[in-house]
KOLKOLGU-48734 format. One record per atom (N, C-alpha, C): residue number from 0; residue in one letter; atom name; y, x, z. Coordinates in steps of 0.001 Angstrom, whole numbers, plus 524288, in hexadecimal, padded with zeros to 5 digits. Atoms other than C-alpha are relative to their C-alpha. Layout:
<pts>
NUM	A	CA	Y	X	Z
...
</pts>
This chain:
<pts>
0	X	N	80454	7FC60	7FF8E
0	X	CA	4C44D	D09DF	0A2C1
0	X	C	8021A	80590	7FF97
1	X	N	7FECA	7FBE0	7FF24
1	X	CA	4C5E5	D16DE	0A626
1	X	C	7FC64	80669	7FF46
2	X	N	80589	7FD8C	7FED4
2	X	CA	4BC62	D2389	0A3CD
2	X	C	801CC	80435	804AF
3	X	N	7FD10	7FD50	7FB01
3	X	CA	4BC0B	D2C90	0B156
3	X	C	7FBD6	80622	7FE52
4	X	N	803EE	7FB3F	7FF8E
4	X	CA	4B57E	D39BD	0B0F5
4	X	C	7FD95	7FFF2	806AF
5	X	N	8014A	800ED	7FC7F
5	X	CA	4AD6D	D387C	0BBD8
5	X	C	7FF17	805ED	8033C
6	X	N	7FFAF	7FB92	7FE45
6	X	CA	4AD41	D48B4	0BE83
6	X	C	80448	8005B	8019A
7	X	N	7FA5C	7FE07	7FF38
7	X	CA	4BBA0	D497D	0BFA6
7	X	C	8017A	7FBFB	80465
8	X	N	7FE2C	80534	7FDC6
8	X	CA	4BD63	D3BEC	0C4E5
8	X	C	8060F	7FDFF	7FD54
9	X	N	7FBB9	8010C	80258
9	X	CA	4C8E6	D3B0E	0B9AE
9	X	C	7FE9E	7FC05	7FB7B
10	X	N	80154	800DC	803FB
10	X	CA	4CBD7	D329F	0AFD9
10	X	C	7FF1C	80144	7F9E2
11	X	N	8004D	7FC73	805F4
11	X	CA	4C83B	D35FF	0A0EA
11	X	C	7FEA2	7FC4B	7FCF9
12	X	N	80027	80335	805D7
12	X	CA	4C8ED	D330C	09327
12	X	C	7FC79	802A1	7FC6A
13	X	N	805AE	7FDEE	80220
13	X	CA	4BC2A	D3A7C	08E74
13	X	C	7FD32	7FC36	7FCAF
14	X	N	8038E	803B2	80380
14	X	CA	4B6DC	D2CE0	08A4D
14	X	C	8031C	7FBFB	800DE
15	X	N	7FE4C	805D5	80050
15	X	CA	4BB04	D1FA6	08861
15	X	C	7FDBA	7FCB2	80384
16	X	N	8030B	80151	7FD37
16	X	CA	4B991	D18AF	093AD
16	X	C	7FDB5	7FA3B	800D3
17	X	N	8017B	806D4	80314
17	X	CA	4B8AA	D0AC8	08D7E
17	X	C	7FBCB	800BA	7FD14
18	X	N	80464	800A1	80174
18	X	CA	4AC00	D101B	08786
18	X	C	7FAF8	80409	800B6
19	X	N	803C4	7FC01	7FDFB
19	X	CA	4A625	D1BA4	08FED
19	X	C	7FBD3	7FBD4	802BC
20	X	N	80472	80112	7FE26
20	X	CA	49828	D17F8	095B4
20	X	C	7FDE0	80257	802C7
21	X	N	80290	7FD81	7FDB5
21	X	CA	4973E	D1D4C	0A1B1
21	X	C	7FA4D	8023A	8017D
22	X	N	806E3	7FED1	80093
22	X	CA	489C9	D1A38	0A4A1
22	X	C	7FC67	803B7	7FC34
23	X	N	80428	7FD02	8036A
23	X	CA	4854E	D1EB2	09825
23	X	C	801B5	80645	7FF82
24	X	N	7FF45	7FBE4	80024
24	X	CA	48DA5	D29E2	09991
24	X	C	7FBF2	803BC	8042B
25	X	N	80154	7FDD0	7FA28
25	X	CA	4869A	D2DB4	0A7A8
25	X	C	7FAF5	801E0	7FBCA
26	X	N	80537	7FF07	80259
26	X	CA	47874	D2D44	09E21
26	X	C	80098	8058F	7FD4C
27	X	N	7FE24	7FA07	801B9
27	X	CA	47FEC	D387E	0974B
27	X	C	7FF46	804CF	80131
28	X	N	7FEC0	7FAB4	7FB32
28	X	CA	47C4F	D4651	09CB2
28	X	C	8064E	802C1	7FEBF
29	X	N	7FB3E	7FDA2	7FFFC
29	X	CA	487FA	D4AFC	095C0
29	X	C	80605	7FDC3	800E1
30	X	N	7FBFB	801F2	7FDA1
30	X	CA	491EF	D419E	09B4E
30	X	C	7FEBD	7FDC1	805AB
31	X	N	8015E	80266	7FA49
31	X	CA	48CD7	D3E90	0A8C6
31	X	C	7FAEB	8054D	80223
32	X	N	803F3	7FD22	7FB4B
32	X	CA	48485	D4763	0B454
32	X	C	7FC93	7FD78	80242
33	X	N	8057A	80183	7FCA9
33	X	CA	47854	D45EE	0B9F9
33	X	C	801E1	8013A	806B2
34	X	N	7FF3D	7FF83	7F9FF
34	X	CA	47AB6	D440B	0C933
34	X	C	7FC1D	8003B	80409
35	X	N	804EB	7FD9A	7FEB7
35	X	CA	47212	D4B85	0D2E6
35	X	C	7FEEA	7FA62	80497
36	X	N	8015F	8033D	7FD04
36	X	CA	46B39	D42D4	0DDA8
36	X	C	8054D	7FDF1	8037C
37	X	N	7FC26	801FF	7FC71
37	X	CA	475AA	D4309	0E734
37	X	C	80556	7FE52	7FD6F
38	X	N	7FAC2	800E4	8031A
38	X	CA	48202	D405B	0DD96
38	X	C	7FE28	7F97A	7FF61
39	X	N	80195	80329	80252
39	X	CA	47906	D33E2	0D8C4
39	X	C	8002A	7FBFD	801EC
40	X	N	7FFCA	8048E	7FB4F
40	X	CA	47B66	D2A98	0E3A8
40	X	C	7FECA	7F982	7FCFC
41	X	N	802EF	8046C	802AD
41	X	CA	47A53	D202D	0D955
41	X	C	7FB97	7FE75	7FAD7
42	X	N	804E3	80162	80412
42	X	CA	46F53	D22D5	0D108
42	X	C	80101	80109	7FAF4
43	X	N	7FF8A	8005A	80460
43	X	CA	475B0	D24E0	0C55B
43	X	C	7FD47	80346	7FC13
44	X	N	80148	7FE04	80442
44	X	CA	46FC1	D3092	0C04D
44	X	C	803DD	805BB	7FEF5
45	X	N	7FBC5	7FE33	80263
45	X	CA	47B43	D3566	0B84A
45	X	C	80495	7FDA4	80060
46	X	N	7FBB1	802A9	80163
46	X	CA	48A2F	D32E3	0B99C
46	X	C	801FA	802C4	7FB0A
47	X	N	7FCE7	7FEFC	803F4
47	X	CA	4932E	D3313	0AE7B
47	X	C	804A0	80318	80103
48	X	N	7FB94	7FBAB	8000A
48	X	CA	49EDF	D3CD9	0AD17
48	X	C	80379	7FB72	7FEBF
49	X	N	7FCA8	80354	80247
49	X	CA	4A7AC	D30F8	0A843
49	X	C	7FE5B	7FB9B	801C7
50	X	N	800ED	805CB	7FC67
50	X	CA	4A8D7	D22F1	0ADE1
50	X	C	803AF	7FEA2	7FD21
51	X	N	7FA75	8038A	800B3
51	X	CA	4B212	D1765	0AB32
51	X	C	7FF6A	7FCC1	80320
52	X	N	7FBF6	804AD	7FA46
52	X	CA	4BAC3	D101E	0B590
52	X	C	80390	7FE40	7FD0A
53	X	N	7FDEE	801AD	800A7
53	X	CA	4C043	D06FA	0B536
53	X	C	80559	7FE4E	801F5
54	X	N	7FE52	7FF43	7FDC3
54	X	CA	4CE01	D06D2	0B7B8
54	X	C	8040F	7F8F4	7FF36
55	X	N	7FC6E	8054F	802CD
55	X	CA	4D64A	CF861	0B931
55	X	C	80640	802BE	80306
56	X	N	7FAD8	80041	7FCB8
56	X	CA	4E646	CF882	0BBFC
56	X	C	802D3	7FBE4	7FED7
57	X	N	7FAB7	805E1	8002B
57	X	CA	4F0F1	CF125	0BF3C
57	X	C	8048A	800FF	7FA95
58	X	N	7FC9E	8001F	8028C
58	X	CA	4FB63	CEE64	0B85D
58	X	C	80485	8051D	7FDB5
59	X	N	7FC77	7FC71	7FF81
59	X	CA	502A5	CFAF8	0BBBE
59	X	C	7FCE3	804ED	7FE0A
60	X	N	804A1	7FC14	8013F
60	X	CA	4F651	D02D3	0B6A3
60	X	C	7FD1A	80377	8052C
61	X	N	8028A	800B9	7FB93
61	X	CA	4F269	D0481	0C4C0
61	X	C	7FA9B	7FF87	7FFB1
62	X	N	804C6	802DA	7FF23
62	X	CA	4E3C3	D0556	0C6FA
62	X	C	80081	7FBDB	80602
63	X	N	80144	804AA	7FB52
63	X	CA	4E079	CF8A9	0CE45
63	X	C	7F991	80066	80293
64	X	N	806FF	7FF29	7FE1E
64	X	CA	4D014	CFA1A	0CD9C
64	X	C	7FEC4	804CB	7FB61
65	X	N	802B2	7FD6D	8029C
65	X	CA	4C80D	D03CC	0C9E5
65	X	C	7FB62	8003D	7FFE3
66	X	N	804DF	8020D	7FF3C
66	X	CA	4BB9B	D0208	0C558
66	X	C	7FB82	803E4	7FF0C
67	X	N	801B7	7FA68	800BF
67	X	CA	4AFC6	D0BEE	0C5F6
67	X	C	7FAFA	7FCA6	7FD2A
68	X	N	80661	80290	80056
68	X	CA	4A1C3	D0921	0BF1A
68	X	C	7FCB7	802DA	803E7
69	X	N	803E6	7FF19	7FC27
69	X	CA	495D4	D0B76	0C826
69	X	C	7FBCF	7FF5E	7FED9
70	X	N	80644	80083	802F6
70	X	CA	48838	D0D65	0C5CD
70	X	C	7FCB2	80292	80668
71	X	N	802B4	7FCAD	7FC2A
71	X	CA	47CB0	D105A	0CE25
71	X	C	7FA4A	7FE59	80000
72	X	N	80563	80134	7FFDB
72	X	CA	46E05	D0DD1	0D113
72	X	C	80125	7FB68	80521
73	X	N	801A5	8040A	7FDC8
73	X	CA	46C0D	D016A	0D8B5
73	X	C	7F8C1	80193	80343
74	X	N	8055F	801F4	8004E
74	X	CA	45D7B	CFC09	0DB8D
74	X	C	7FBD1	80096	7FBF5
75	X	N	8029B	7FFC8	8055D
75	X	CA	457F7	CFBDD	0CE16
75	X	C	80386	801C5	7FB81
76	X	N	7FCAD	80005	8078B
76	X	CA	464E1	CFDC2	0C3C2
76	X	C	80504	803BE	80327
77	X	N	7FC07	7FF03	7FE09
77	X	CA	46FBF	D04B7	0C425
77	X	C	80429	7FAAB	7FF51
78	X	N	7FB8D	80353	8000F
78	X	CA	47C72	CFD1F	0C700
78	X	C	803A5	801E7	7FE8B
79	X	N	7FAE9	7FEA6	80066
79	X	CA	487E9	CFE10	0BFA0
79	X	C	80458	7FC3D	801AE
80	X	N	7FB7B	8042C	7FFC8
80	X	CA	49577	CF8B8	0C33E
80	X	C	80485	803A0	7FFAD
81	X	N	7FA21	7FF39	7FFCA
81	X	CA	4A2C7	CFA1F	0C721
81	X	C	801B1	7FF83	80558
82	X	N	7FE2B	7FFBD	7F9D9
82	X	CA	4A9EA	CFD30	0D3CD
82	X	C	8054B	80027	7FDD6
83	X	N	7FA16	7FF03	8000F
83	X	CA	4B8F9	CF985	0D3CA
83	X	C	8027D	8006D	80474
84	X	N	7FBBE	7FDF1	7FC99
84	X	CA	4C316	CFF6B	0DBDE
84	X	C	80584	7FD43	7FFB6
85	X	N	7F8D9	80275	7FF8E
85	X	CA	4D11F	CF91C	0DEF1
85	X	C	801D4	80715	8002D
86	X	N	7FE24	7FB8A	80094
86	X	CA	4DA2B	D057C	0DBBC
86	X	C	7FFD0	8033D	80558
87	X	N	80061	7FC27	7FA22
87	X	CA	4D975	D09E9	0EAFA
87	X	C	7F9DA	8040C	8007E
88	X	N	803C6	7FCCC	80395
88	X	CA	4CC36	D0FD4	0E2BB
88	X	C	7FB9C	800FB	805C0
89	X	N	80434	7FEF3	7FA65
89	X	CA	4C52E	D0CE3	0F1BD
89	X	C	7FD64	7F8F6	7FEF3
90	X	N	80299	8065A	7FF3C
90	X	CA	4C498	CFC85	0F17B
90	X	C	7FE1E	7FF4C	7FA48
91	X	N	8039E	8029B	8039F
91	X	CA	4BA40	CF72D	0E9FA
91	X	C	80125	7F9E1	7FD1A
92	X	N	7FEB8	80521	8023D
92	X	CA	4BF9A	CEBA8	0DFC5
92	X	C	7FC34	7FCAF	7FEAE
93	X	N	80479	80490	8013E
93	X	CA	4B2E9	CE757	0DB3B
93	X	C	7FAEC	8055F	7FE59
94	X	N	80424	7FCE6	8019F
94	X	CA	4A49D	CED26	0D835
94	X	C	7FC74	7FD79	7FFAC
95	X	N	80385	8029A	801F3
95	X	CA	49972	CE89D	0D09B
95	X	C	7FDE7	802B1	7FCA8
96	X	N	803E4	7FD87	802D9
96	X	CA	48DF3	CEC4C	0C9B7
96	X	C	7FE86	7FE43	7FAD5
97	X	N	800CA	803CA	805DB
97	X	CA	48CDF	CE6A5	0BA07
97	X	C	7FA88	80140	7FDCD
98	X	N	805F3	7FE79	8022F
98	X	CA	47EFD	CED4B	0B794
98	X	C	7FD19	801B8	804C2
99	X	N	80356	7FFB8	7FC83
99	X	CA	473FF	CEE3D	0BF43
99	X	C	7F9C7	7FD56	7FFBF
100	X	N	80453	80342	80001
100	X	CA	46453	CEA34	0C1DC
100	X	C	7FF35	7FFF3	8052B
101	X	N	803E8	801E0	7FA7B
101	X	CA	462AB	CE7AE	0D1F0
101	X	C	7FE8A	7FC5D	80119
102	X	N	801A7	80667	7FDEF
102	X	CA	45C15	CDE16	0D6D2
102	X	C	8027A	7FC8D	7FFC2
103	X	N	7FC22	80411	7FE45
103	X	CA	461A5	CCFD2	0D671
103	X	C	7FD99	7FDE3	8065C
104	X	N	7FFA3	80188	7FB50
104	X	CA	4655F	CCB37	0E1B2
104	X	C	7FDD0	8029A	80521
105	X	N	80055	7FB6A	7FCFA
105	X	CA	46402	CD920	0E96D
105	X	C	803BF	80342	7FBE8
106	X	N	7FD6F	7FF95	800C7
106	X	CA	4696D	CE332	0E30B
106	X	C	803BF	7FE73	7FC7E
107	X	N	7FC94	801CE	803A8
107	X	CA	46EF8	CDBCF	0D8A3
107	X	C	80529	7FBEB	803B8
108	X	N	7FC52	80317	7FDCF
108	X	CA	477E4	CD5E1	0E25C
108	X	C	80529	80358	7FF8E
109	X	N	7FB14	7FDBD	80001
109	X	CA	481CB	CDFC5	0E06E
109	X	C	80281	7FD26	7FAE0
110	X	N	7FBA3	8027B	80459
110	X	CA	48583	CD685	0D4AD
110	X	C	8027C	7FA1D	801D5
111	X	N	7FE31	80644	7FDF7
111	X	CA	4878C	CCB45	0DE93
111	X	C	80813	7FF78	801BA
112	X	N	7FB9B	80032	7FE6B
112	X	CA	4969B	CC784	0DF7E
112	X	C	80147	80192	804D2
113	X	N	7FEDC	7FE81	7F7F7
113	X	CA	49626	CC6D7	0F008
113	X	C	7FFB2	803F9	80066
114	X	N	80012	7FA2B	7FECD
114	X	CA	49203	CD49D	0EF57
114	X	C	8031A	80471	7FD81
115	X	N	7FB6C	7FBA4	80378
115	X	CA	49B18	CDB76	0E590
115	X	C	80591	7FDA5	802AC
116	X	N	7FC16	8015F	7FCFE
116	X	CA	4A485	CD2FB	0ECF9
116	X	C	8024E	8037F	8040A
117	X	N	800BE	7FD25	7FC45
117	X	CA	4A1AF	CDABE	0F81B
117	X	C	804FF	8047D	80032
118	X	N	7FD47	7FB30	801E4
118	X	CA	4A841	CE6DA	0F143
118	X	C	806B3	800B0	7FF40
119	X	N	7FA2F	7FE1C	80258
119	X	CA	4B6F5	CE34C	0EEC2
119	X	C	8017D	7FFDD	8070D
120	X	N	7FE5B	7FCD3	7FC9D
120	X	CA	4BEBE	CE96F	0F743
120	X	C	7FF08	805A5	8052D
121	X	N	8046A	7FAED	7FD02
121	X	CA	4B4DD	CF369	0FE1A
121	X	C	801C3	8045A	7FCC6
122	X	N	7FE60	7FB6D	80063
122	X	CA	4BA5F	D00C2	0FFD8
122	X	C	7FC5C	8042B	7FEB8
123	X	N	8048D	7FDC3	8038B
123	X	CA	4B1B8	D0A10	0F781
123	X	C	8007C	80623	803F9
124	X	N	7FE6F	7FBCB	7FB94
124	X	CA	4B793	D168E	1006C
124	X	C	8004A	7FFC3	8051A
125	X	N	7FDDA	7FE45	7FB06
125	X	CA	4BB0B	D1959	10CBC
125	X	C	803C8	80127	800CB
126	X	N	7F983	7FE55	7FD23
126	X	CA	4C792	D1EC8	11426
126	X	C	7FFC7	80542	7FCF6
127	X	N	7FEDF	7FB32	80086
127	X	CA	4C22F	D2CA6	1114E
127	X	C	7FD88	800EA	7FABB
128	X	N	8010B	8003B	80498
128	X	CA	4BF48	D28E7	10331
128	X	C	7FA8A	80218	7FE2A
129	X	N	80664	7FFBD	7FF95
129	X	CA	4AF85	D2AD8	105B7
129	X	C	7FF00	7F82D	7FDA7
130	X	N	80455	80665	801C9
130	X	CA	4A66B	D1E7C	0FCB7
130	X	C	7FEF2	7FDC1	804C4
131	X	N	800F2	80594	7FCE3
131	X	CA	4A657	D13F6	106C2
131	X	C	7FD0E	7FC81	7FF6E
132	X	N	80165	80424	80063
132	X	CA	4A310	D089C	0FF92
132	X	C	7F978	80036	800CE
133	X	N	80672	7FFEB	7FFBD
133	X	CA	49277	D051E	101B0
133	X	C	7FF38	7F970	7FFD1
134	X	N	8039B	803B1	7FFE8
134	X	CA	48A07	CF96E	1002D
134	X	C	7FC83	8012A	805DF
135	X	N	80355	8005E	7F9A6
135	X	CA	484AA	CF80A	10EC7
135	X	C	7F853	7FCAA	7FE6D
136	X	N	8055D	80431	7FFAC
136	X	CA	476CB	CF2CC	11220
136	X	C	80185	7F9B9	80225
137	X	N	7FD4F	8045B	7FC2C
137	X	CA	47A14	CE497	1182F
137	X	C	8048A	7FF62	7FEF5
138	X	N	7FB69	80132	801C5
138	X	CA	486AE	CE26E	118CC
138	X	C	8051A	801FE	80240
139	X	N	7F913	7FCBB	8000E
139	X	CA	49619	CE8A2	11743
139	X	C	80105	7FFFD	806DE
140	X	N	7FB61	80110	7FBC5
140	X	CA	49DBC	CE9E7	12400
140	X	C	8033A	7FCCC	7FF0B
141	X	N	7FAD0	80362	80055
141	X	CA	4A6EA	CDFAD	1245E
141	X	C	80497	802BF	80303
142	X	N	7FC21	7FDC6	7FD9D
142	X	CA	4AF2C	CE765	12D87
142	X	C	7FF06	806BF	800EB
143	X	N	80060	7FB30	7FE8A
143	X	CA	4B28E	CF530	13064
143	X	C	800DD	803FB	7FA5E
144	X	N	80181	7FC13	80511
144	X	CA	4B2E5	D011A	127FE
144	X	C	7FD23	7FF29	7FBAC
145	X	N	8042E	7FFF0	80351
145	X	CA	4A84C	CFF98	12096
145	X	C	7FF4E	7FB48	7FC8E
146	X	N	80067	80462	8008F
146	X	CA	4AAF5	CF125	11D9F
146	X	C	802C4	80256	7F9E9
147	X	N	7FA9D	7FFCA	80577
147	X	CA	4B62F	CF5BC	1111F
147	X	C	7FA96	8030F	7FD70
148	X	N	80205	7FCB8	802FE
148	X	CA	4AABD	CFE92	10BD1
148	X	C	7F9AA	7FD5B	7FD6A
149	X	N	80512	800AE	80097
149	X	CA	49DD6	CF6D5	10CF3
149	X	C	7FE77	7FA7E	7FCF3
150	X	N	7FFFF	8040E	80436
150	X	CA	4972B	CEC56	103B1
150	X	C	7FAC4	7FC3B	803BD
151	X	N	80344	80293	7FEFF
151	X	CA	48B6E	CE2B5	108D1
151	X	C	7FA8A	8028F	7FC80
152	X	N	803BC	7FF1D	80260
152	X	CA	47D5D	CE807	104F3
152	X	C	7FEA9	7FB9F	7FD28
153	X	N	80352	805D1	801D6
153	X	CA	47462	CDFE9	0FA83
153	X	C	7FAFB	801BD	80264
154	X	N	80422	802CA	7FDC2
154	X	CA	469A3	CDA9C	10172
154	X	C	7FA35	801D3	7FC54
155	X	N	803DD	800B6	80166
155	X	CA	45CFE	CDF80	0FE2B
155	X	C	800C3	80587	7FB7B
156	X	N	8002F	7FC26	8044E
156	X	CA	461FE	CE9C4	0F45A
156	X	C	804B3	806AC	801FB
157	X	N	7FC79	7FB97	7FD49
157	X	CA	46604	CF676	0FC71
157	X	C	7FD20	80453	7FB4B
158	X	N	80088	7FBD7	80344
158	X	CA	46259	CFF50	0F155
158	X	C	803D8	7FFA3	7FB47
159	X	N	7FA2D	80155	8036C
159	X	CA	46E1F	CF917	0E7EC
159	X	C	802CF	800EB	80306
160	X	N	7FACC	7FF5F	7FCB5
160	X	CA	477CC	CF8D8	0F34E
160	X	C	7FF27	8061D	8012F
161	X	N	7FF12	7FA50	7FD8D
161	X	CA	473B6	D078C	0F66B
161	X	C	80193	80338	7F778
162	X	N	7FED1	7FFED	80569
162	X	CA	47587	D08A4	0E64B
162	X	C	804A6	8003E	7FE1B
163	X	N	7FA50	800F1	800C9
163	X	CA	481FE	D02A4	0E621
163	X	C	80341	80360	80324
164	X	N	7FEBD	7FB34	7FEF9
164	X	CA	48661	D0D03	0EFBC
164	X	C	802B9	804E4	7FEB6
165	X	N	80093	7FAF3	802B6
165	X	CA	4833A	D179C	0EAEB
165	X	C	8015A	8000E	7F9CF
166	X	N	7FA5C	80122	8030F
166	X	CA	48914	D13AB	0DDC9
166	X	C	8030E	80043	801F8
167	X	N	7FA1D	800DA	7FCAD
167	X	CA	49698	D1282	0E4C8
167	X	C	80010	803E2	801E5
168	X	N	7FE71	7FB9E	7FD46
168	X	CA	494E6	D1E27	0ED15
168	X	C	7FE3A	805A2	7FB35
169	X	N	7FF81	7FF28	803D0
169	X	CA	491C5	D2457	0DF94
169	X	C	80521	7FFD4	7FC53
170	X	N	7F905	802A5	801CF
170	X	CA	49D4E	D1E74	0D76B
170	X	C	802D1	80123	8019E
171	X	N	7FB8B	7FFCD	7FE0D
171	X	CA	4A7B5	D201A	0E0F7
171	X	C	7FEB3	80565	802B7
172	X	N	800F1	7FB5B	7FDFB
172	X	CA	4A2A0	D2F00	0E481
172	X	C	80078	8037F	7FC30
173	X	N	7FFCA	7FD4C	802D1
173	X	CA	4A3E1	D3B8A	0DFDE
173	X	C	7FD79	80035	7F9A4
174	X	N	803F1	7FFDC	8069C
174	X	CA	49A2C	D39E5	0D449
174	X	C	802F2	7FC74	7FCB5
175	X	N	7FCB9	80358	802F0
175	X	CA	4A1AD	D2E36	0CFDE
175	X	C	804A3	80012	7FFBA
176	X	N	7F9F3	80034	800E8
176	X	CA	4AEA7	D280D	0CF8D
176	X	C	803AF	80382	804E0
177	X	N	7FDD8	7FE76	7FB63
177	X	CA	4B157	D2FB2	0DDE4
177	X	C	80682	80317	7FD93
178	X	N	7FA72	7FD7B	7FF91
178	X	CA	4BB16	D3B06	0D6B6
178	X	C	80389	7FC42	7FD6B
179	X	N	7FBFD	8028F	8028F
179	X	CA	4C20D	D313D	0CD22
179	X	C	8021C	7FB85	8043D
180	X	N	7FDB2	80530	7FD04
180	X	CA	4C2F3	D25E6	0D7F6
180	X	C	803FA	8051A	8039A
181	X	N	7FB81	7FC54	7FD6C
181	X	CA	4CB07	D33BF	0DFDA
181	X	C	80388	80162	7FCA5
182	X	N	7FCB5	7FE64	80138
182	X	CA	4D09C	D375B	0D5A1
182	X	C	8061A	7FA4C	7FE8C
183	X	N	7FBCB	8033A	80180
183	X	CA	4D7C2	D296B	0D234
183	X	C	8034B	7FF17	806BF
184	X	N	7FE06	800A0	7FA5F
184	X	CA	4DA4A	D28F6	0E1FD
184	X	C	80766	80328	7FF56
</pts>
């Protein structure tokens, strides 16, 4: 565990990051900002000035994955999870949501295996290092460009998949992890 300053996009030792609370930090006015409409892409409100990532390595102290938390407004709840990166800090190792209230069996399908399946190896960038990755309506490209970036919609619940989004294009953007995921580049 790691704590990141999310202004700088550096890492820091301000708090302990085996027992900072982001979330509750974000509730904080004096450790987290209120974000105007257009910054808010996922609903949150308020981000926090401080985060923790997670960082795994190899043997050689190498990062191998890196792991980000994620939050956002869904359908009815926010969703929190986790988005991991293989060190090329573009391919997606795994991503899943551990809290949440959407619908079962609509949006609660983003907790279905086949569909988080979906996610490993899907390129979260682009060539010209522009957010790529999306949740489509229907379903991914299997071929072409767009195929490395895109996920299969859930059925019936296009207000989570436009949720899950916008989390991600949140997270991995300027407001979020965008300067620290450049600066470890």
């Amino acid at each position: 565990a790691r704590l990141v300053d999310l202004e700088t996009g550096q890492f820091s030792d301000q708090y302990d990051p085996t027992t900072f609370d982001p979330v509750a930090a974000a509730r904080e006015p004096s450790m987290s900002r209120v974000l105007t409409g257009g910054e808010d892409i996922a609903s949150i409100k308020r981000r926090e000035q401080f985060s923790v990532v997670y960082v795994v390595e190899d043997a050689n102290g190498d990062m191998e994955t890196l792991v980000l938390p994620i939050r956002g407004y869904g359908l009815w709840s926010t969703l929190h999870g986790f988005l991991a990166l293989e060190s090329d800090l573009t391919t997606v190792q795994g991503m899943g949501f551990y809290q949440h209230a959407e619908t079962p069996g609509l949006g609660g399908e983003v907790d279905n295996p086949r569909w988080r399946g979906q996610w490993l190896g899907k390129q979260v960038f682009d060539e010209s290092g522009d957010i790529a990755i999306r949740v489509v309506k229907g379903s991914a490209a299997t071929s072409g460009p767009e195929a490395a970036h895109e996920i299969d919609g859930l059925a019936g619940a296009t207000l989570t998949a436009n949720g899950v989004n916008n989390l991600l294009h949140f997270w991995l953007g300027e407001n979020g992890f965008g300067a620290f995921i450049n600066n470890l580049r």
